[in-house]
C-alpha positions as CSV (number, residue, x, y, z in Angstrom):
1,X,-141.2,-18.4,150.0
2,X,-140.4,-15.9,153.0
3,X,-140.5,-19.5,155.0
4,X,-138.0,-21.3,153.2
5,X,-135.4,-18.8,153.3
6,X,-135.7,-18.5,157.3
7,X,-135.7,-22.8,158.0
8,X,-132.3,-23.8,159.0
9,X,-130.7,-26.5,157.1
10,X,-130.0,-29.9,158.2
11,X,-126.8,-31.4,159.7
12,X,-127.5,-34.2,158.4
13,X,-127.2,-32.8,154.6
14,X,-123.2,-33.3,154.1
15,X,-121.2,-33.1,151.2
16,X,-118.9,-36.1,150.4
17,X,-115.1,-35.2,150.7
18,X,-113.3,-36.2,147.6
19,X,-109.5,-36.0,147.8
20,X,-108.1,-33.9,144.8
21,X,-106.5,-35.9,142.0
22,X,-102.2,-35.9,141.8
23,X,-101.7,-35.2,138.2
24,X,-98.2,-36.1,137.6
25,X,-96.1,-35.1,135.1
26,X,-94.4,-37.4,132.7
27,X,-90.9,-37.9,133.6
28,X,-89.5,-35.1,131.9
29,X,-87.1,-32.5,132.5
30,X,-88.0,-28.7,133.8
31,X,-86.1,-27.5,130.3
32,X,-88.5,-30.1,128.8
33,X,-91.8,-29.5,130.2
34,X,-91.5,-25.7,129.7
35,X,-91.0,-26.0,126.0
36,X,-93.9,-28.3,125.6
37,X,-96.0,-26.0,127.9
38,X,-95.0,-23.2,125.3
39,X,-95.9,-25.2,122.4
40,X,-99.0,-25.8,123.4
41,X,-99.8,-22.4,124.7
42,X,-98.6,-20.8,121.2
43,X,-100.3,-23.3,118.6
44,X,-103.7,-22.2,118.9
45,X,-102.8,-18.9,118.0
46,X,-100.9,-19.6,115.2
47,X,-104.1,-22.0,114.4
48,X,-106.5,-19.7,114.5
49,X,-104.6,-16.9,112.6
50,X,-104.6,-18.9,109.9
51,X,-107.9,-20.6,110.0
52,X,-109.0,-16.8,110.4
53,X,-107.3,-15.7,107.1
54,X,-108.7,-18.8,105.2
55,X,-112.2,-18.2,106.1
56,X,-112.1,-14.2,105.5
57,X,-110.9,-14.6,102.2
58,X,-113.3,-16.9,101.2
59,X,-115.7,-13.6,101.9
60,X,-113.7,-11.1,100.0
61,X,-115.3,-10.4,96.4
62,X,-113.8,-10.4,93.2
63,X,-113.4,-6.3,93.2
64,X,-111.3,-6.8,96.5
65,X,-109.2,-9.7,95.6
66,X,-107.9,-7.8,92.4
67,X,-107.3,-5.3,94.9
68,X,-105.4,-6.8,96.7
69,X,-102.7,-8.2,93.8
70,X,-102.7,-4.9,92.2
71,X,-101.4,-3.6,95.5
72,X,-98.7,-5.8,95.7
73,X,-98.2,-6.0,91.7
74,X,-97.4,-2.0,92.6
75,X,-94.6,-2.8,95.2
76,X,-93.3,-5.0,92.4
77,X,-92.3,-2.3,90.0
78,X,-90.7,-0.1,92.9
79,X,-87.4,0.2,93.8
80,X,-87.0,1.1,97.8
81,X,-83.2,1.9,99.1
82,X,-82.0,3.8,102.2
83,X,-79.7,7.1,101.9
84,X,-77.4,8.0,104.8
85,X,-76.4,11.6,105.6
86,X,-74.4,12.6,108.2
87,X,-75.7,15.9,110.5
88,X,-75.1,18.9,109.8
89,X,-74.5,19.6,113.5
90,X,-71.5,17.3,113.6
91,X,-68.1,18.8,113.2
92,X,-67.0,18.9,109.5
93,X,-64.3,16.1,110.5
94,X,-67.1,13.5,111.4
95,X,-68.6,14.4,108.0
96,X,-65.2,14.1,106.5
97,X,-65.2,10.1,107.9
98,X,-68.1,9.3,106.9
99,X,-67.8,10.4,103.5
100,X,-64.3,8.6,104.0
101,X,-66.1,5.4,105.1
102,X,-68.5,5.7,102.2
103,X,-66.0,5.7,99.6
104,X,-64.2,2.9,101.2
105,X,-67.1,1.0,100.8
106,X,-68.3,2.4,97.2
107,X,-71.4,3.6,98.0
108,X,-72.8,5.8,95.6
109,X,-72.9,9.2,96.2
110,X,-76.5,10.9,96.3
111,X,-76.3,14.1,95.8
112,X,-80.2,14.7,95.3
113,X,-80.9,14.4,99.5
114,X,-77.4,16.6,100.1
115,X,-73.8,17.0,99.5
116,X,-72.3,14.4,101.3
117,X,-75.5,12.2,101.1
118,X,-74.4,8.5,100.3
119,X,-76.9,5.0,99.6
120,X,-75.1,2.6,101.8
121,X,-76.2,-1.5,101.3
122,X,-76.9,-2.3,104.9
123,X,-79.5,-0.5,107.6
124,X,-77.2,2.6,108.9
125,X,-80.5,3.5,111.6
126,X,-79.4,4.3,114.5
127,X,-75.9,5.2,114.1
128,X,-75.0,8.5,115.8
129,X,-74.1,11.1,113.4
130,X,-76.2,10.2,110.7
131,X,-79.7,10.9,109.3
132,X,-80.9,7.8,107.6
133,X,-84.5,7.4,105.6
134,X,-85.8,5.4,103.2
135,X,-86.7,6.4,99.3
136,X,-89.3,4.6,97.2
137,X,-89.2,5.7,93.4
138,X,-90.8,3.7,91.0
139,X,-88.5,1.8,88.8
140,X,-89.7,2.8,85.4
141,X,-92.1,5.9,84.3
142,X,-95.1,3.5,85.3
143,X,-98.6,3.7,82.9
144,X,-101.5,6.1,84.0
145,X,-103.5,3.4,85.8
146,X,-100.6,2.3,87.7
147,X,-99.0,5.6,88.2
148,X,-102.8,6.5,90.0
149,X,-102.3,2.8,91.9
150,X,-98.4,4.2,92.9
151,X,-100.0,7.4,94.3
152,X,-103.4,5.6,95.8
153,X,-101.0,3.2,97.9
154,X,-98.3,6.2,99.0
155,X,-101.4,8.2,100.3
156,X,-103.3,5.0,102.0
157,X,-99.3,4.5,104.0
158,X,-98.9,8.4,104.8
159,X,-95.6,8.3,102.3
160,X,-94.7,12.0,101.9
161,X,-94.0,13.1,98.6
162,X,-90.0,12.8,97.6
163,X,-89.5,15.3,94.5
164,X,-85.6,15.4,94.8
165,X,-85.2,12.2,94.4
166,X,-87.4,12.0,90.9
167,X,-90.8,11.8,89.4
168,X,-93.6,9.8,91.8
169,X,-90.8,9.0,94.5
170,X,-92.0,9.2,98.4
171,X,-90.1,8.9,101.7
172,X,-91.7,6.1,103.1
């Protein structure tokens, strides 16, 4: 063994020299080419995401599939809306406008977050001058089983409780 490793190889041992192969594109356009390159980058991922779902629920039990439609039979019979109110650091004539601009827009007043609180219709984050969060009370007084389901699912998602607003509602 000690022998082998020490003997010099031959010359005479040579590797054939194989030119690489051209692969060529087909006659495509750049634009072309990088949207099919994208396609076929993306498409096993989207395969296998759902390949993936249909084989772990073939594994979930009967327990955990009525689970998981109770959960969203819960979201069903909840009502989530937004409530804008504008800082109370912001000079009393930006809170005048935007109680202005509420009205103009008949938004209903909500007088349970604050004085000037408002539900607008449309996503107000982000807009300087205004606190906005989200509400979720549940539509109707919901039955004992469903009210512990309402409770279960606001504690599993961190939902703090919301006791202005009314009975079982959280700030998502």
């Amino acid at each position: 063994m000690a022998h082998a490793s020490t003997v010099m190889a031959s010359l005479d041992i040579r590797m054939p020299s194989l030119a690489m192969p051209e692969l060529r594109w087909p006659r495509l356009s750049r634009r072309a080419r990088a949207l099919l390159m994208m396609a076929i980058m993306i498409s096993p991922a989207f395969l296998s995401d759902a390949i993936g779902f249909c084989v772990m629920r073939t594994f979930y039990t009967a327990d955990e599939l009525t689970e998981k439609r109770a959960s969203t039979a819960t979201l069903t019979q909840v009502r989530i809306f937004q409530v804008a109110c504008p800082d109370t650091d912001t000079p009393a004539a930006e809170q005048e406008r935007w109680s202005a601009y509420a009205a103009r827009h008949d938004w209903p007043l909500y007088p349970q977050a604050g004085a000037a609180c408002f539900k607008p219709e449309r996503n107000l984050r982000g807009v300087m001058g205004l606190t906005v969060f989200s509400v979720a009370c549940p539509v109707m007084a919901l039955a004992a089983t469903e009210q512990r389901r309402w409770v279960a699912y606001a504690a599993d998602h961190h939902w703090t409780d919301y006791p202005q607003a009314g009975a079982g509602c959280v700030d998502p």
